[in-house]
C-alpha angles and dihedrals in degrees: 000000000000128000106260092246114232101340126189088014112182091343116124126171118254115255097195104055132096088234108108106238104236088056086054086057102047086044088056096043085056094053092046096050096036094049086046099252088116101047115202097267095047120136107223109203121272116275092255099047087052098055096050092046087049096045085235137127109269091238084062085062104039091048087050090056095037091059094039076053095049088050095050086251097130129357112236100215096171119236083028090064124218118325138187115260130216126267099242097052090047090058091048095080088040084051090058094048102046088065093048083057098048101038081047088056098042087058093048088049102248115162117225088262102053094047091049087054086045086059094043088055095050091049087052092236122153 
């Protein structure tokens, strides 16, 4: 497990939006993990440090990890801190819900096209 170097780095959350902070955050960690800034095996800072380096309370900062954690984001061990997971093992829990989802659509009768636009419309595309 490496430090995460540098994180967040010059990102700060945006006051001023409608977009709750601990879901900024969550949205950032994701990038960042997602684009390869945040390799699996990064330590991401203690929820207190965070906070103070933020500006934010630090329950902004645990909810966001709890729910980084709940997606399969990051892995809470305890004295290690939070780290980034892999890719892969992230996936692993999606997996299992996408066919949840589509085993849940095919007993309510919905054709390939219409869950998909189910999904879309979760997902808030156009």
């Amino acid at each position: 497990m490496t430090p995460a170097a540098g994180f967040p780095g010059t990102w700060r959350p945006n006051t001023a939006s409608t977009v709750a902070l601990f879901e900024q955050l969550r949205l950032h960690v994701i990038h960042l993990a997602d684009n390869g800034s945040l390799p699996p095996g990064t330590r991401l800072p203690a929820v207190r440090a965070l906070a103070e380096i933020l500006d934010v309370a630090p329950h902004t900062v645990a909810r966001a990890y709890k729910e980084l954690e709940a997606a399969g984001i990051v892995a809470t061990r305890g004295r290690n801190g939070t780290v980034v997971c892999a890719r892969d093992e992230r996936l692993g829990g999606l997996s299992a819900a996408a066919a949840a989802y589509a085993a849940a659509a095919k007993a309510q009768g919905a054709t390939f096209a219409e869950a998909v636009k189910l999904l879309a419309a979760a997902y808030d595309v156009p």
